[in-house]
C-alpha positions as CSV (number, residue, x, y, z in Angstrom):
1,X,46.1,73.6,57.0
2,X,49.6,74.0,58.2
3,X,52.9,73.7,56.0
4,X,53.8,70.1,55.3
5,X,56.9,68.3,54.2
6,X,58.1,67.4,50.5
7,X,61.1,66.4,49.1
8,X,61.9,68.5,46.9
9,X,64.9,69.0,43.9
10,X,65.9,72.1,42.9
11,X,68.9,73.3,40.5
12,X,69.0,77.0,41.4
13,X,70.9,78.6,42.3
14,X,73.4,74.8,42.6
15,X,71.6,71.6,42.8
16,X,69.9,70.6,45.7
17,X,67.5,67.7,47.0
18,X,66.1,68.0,50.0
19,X,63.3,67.7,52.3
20,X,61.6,71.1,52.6
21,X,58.4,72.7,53.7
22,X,55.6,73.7,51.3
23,X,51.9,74.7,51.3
24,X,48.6,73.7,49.5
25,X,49.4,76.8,47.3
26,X,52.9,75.2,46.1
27,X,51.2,72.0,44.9
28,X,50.2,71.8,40.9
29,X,46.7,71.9,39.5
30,X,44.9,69.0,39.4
31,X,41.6,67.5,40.0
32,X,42.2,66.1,43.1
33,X,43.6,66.5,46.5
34,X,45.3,63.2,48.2
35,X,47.2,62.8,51.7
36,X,49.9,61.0,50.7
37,X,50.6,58.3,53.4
38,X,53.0,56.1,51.5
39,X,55.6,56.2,48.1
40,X,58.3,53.9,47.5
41,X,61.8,54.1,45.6
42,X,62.6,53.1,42.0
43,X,65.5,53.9,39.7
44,X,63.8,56.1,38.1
45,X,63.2,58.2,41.4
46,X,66.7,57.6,41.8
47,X,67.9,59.4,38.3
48,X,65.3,62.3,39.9
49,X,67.0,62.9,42.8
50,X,70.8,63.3,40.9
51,X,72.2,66.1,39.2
52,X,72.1,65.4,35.5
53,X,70.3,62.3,36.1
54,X,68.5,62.9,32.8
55,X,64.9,61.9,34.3
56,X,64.3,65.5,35.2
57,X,63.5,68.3,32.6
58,X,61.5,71.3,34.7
59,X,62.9,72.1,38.2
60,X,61.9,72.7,41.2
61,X,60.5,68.9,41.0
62,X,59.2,67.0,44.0
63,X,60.6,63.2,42.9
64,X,58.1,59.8,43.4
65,X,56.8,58.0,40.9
66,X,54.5,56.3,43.1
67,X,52.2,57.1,45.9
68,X,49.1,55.7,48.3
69,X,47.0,57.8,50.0
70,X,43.6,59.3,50.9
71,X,41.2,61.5,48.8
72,X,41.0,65.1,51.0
73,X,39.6,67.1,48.3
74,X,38.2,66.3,44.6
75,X,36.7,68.5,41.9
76,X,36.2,64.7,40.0
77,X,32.7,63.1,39.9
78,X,35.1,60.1,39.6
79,X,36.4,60.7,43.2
80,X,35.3,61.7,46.7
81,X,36.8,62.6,50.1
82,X,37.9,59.5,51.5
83,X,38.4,57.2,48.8
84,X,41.6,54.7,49.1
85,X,43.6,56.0,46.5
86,X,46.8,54.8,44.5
87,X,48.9,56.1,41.0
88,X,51.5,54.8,39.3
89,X,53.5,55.8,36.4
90,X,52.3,58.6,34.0
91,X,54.3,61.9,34.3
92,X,54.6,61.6,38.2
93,X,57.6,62.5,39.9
94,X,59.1,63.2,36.4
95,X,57.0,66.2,35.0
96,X,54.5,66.7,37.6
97,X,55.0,66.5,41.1
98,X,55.2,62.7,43.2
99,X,55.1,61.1,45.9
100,X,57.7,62.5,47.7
101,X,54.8,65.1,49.7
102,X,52.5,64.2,52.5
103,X,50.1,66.2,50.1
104,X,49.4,66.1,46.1
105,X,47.3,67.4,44.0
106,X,47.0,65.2,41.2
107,X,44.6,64.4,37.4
108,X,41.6,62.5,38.5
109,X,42.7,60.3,35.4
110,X,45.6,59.0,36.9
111,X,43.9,57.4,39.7
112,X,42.6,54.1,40.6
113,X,41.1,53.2,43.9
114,X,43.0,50.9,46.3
115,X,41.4,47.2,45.6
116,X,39.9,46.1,48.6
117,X,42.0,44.2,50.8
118,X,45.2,46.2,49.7
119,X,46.4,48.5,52.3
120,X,48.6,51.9,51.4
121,X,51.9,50.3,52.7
122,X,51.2,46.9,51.0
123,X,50.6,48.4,47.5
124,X,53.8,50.8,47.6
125,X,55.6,47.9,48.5
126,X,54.9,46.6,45.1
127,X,54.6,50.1,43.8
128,X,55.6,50.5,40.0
129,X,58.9,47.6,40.2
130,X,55.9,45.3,41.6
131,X,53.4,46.7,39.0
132,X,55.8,45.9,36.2
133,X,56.8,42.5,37.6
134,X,53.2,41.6,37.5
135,X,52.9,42.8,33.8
136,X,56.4,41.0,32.9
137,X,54.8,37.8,34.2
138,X,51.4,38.2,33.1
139,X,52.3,38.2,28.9
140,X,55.0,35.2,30.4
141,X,52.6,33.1,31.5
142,X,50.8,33.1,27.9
143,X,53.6,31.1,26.7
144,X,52.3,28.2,28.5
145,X,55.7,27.1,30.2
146,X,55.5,23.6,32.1
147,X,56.7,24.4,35.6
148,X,60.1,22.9,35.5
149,X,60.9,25.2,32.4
150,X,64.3,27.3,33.1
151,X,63.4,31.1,33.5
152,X,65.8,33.7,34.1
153,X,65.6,36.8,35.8
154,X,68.1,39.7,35.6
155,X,68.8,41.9,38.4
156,X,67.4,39.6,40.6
157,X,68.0,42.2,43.8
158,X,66.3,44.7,42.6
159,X,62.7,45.5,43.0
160,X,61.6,44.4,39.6
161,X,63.4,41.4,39.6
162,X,62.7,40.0,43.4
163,X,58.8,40.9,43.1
164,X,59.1,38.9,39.5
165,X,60.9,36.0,41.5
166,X,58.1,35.9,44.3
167,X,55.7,35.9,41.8
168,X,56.8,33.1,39.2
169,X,56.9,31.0,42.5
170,X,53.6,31.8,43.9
171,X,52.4,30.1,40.3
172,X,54.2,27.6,40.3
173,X,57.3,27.8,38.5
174,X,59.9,25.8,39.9
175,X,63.2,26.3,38.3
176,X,63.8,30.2,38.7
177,X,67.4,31.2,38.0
178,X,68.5,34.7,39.7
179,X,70.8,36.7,38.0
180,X,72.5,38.9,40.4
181,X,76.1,39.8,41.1
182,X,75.2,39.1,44.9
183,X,76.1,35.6,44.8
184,X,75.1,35.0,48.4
185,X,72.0,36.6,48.4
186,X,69.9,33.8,50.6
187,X,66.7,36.1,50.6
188,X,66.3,35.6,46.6
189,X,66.2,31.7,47.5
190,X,63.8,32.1,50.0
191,X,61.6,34.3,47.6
192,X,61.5,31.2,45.1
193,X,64.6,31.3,43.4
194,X,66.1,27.6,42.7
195,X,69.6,29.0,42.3
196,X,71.7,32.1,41.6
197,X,73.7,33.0,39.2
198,X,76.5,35.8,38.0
199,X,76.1,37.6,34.7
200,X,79.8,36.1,34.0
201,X,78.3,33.1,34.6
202,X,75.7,33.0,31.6
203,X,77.5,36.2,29.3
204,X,79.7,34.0,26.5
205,X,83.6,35.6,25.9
206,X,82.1,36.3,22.6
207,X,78.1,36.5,21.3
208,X,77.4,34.6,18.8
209,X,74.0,35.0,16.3
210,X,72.9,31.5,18.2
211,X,74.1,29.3,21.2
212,X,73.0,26.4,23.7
213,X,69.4,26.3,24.4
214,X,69.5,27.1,28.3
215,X,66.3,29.2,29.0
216,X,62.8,28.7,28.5
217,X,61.9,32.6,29.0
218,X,63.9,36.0,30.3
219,X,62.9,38.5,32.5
220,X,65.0,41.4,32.1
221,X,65.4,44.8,33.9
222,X,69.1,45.6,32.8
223,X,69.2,45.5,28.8
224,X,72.0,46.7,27.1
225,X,75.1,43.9,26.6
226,X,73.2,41.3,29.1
227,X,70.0,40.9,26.9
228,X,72.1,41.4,23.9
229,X,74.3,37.6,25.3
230,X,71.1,36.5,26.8
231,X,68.5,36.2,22.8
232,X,70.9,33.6,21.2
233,X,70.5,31.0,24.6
234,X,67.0,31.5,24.6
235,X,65.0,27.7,24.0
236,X,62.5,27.1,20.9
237,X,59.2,29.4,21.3
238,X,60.7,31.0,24.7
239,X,60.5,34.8,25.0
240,X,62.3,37.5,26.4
241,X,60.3,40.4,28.5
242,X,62.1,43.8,28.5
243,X,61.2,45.7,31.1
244,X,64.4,48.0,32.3
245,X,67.4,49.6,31.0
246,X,70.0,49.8,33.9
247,X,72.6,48.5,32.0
248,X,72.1,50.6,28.5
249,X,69.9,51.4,26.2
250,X,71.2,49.3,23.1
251,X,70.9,45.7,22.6
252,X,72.6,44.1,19.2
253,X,71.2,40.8,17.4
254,X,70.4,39.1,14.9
255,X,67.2,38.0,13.5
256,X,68.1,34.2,13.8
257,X,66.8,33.4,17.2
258,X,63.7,34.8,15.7
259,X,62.9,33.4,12.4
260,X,64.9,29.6,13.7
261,X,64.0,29.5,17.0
262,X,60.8,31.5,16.7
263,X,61.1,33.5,20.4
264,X,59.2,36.8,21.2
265,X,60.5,40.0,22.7
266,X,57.8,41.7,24.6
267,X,58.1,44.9,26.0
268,X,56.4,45.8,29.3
269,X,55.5,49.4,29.4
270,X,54.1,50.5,33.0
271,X,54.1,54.3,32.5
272,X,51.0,54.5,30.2
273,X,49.0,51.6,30.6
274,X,45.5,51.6,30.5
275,X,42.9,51.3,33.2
276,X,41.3,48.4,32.4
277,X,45.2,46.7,32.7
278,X,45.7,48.4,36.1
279,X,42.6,47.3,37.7
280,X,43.5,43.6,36.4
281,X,47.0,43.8,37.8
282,X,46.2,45.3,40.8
283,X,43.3,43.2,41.3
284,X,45.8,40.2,41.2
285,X,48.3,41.7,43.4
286,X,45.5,42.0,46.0
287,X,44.4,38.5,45.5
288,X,45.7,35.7,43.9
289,X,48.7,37.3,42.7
290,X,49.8,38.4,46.9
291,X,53.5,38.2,47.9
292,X,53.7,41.7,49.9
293,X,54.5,39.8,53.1
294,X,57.3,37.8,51.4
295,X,58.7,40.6,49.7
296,X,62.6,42.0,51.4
297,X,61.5,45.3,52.5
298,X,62.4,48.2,54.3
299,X,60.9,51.6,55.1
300,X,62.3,54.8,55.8
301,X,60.7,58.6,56.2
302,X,61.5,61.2,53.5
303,X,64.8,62.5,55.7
304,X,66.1,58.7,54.7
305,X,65.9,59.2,51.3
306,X,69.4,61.2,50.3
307,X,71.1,57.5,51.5
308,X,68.5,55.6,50.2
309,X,68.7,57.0,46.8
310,X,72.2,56.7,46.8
311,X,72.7,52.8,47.4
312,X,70.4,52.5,44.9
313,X,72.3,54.6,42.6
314,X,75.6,52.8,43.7
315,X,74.2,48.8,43.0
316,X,74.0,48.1,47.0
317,X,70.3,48.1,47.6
318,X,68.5,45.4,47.8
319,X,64.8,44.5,47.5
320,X,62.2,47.5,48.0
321,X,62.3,50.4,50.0
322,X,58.8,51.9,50.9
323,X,58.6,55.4,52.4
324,X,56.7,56.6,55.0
325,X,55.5,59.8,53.7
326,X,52.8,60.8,56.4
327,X,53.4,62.7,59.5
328,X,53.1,60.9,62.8
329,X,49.0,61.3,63.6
């Protein structure tokens, strides 16, 4: 088999992120063998790709958290050549090699096979943002919510937040507030939202332990202050689902909206979940659950992704970015 291409970061001897070539003898151990045809981009994949980005602890690293692709080679009773193939999450693109390679050699326990009906491009355009929107609005819709209840979704542009818009609209939910600082983002009304809003527009001048009532339920992917203003507004027996931390790690409250106003915080872990949970949500997302063709994407090839990765880095990308990761056949 000839060389292939990967993206690839290095910090020796000065950082570097690149696309380079490699060989099936440059790839990791692992059970199986998959022709990657598609990966996505995430924050995370993002932090990867920069210097001191703090997502990176062993270098050379190929980035990707995600990828879709076709079984070549397996050493896995569980697998065969051929199979449809996706992974999420786990330690890829972080600690072990991603998505970033037309080939990976990947544990046979990471994988799940494509549901029918979902293709390779269609499931990287959800990839893990899509994967964690589902979760996010999976444990939401166990609070029983009428479908005029107010729910709020932070970082409404991003991938988390627009696949969580599309989503609470394809069940129903009619009164989706968007929390984004692009004001005039028409594509987040055409996805479901009813209107958008700024974080000045809901953040108080100063947070107090309680305040007006305004939203049934949160979806958030920024934490930090935002979530922090965000608990004390939040309506009797309405939760808040936590499910990113691009604004900061810390969030300050109090117990009152808790023990007064009796709200949940749920956190939405996509990294580790199990595979009866990822057969279930990917089940939906092939299904029921479908909004890949509403979805504001773009795809690019792996020479794309220096820009790509920056604009998401600098808060100018918008929606999901799916990456063409197989050479031209």
């Amino acid at each position: 088999m000839t060389n292939f291409s990967t993206f690839r970061v290095s910090n020796e001897p000065t950082f570097t992120a690149a696309v380079r070539k490699a060989a099936l003898t440059d790839l990791p151990e692992g059970d199986v063998l998959v022709r990657v045809d598609y990966s996505d981009v995430n924050y995370k994949d993002a932090l990867a790709a920069k210097e001191n980005g703090g997502v990176i602890r062993s270098y050379p690293m190929t980035p990707g958290i995600d990828l879709a692709g076709e079984v070549i080679d397996s050493q896995s009773a569980a697998f065969s050549a051929g199979d449809q193939v996706l992974l999420t999450g786990y330690g890829l693109g972080v600690s072990h090699p991603g998505g970033y390679s037309q080939f990976q050699r990947v544990p046979a326990d990471w994988l799940i096979k494509r549901p029918a009906g979902l293709s390779a491009k269609d499931s990287m355009v959800y990839g893990t943002a899509g994967f964690t929107a589902a979760l996010a609005v999976q444990s939401l819709e166990e609070l029983q919510l009428e479908a005029s209840a107010p729910i709020l979704v932070t970082g409404a542009s991003g991938g988390v937040g627009s696949v969580s818009i599309a989503l609470l609209n394809k069940l129903g939910y009619r009164n989706i507030i968007a929390l984004s600082r692009k004001k005039e983002a028409q594509w987040l009304l055409d996805l479901g939202a009813t209107t958008i809003m700024t974080p000045a527009e809901v953040m108080p001048e100063k947070i107090k332990p309680l305040a007006k009532q305004q939203f049934a339920a949160v979806i958030d992917t920024v934490g930090g202050e935002l979530i922090s203003g965000l608990l004390p507004q939040i309506a009797y027996g309405g939760g808040a689902f936590l499910c990113g931390n691009a604004g900061g790690i810390k969030m300050e409250t109090t117990v009152l909206p808790f023990i007064l106003r009796g709200i949940r915080i749920v956190g939405i872990d996509s990294v580790n979940v199990s595979h009866e949970v990822r057969n279930l949500i990917w089940g939906k997302l092939a299904a029921d659950w479908s909004v890949s063709d509403r979805l504001h994407t773009q795809e690019i090839i792996l020479d794309q992704l220096p820009d790509t990765l920056a604009a998401l880095l600098a808060g100018s990308h918008q929606g999901r970015t799916i990456v063409k990761v197989a050479a031209e056949k």
